[in-house]
C-alpha positions in Angstrom: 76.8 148.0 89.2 73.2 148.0 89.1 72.6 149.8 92.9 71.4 153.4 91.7 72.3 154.3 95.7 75.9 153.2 95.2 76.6 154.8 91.6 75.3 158.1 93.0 77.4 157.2 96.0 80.2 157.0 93.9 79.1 159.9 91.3 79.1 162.1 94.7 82.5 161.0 95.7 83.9 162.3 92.0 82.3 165.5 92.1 83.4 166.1 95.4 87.3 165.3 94.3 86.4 167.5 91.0 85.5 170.3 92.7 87.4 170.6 95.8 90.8 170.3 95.6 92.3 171.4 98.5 91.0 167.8 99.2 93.7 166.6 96.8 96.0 169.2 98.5 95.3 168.1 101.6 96.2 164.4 101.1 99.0 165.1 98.7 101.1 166.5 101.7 100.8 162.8 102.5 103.5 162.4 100.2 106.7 163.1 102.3 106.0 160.0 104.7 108.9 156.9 105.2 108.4 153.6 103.9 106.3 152.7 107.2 105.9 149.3 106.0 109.5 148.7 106.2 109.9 150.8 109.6 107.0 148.7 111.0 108.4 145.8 110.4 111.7 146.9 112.2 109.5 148.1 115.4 108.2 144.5 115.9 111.2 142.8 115.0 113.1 145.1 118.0 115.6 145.9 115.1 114.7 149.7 114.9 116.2 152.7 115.8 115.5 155.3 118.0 115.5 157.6 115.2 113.7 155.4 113.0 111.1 155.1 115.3 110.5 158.6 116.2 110.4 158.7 112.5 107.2 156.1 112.4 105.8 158.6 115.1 106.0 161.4 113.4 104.6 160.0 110.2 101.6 158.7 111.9 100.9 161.9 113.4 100.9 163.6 110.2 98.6 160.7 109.3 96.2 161.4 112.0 96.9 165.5 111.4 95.7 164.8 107.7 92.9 163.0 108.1 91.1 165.1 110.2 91.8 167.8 107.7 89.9 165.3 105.3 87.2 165.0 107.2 86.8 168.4 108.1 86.8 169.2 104.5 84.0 166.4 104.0 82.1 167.7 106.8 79.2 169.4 104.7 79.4 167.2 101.9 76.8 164.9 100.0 79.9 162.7 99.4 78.8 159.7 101.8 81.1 157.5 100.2 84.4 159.3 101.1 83.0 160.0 104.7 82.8 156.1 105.3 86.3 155.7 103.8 87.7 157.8 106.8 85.4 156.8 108.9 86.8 153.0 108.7 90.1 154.0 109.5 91.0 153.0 113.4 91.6 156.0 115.5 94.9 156.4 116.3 95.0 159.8 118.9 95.1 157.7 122.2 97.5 155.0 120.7 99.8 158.3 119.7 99.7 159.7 122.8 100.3 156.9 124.8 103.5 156.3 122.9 104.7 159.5 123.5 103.7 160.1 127.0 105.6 156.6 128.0 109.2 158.0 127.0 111.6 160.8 127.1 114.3 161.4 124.7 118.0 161.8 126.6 119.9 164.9 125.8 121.6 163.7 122.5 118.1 162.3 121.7 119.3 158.6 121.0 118.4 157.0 123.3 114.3 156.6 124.3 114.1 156.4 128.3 110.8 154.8 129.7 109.1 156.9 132.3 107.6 155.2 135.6 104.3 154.9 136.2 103.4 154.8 132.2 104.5 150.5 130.9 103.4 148.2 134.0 106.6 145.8 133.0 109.1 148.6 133.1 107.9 149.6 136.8 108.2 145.8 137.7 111.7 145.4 136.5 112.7 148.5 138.2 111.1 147.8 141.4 113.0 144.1 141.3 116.2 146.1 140.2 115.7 148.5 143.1 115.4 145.2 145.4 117.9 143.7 144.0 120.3 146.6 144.9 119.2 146.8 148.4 119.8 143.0 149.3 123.2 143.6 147.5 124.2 146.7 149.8 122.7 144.8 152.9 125.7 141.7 151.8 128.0 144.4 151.6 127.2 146.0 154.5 127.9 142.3 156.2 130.8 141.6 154.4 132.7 144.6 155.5 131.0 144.0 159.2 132.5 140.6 158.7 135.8 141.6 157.4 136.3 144.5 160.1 
């Protein structure tokens, strides 16, 4: 490394970690989450759980929660380098929120249920399902007529 900007980049970054560590705090409580890699991979195989996926929400809400502690912390810091770091991380809020706000959890809170107006494919199906029903009543109305 011969970029004196990047060593005292990095030099920064270390005295930053040195002296502050309710930054280390801060991250450790990172430590409880699930194996999200293997939970992920559930989600897009359509193999997991409801609980296993409220699980993957909670754990990247925590994510979120955390980092912006981190960068609240890193707010008035020279530490440039560990402000880009969470900087490149994609913004997960409206992805969160979206999630949450497109299902309720029934009573025994196993099963997810999709709200209407919130997934455009959900409201189609329902709305063909809803059709569907009313040309059946309309045959059953004319079958009883019929059998009368």
């Amino acid at each position: 490394m011969q970029d004196t900007d990047a060593i005292r980049a990095r030099l920064d970054a270390v005295d930053f970690l040195i002296n502050n560590p309710s930054f280390e705090q801060t991250f450790g409580t990172l430590s409880g989450l699930p194996d999200l890699e293997r939970l992920i991979s559930r989600v897009h195989a359509g193999a997991c759980t409801v609980p296993n996926f409220l699980k993957v929400l909670k754990a990247f809400e925590k994510i979120y929660t955390t980092v912006q502690e981190l960068r609240q912390l890193l707010n008035e810091t020279p530490a440039v380098l560990l402000k880009e770091l969470l900087d490149s991380l994609p913004d997960t809020e409206k992805l969160l929120q979206n999630l949450q706000d497109m299902f309720t959890l029934n009573d025994d809170r196993r099963e997810l249920l999709p709200l209407e107006g919130k997934d455009e494919s959900y409201d189609m199906a329902l709305e063909e399902e809803n059709e569907a029903e009313k040309a059946l009543r309309a045959e059953l109305k004319a079958a009883k007529k019929l059998l009368k």
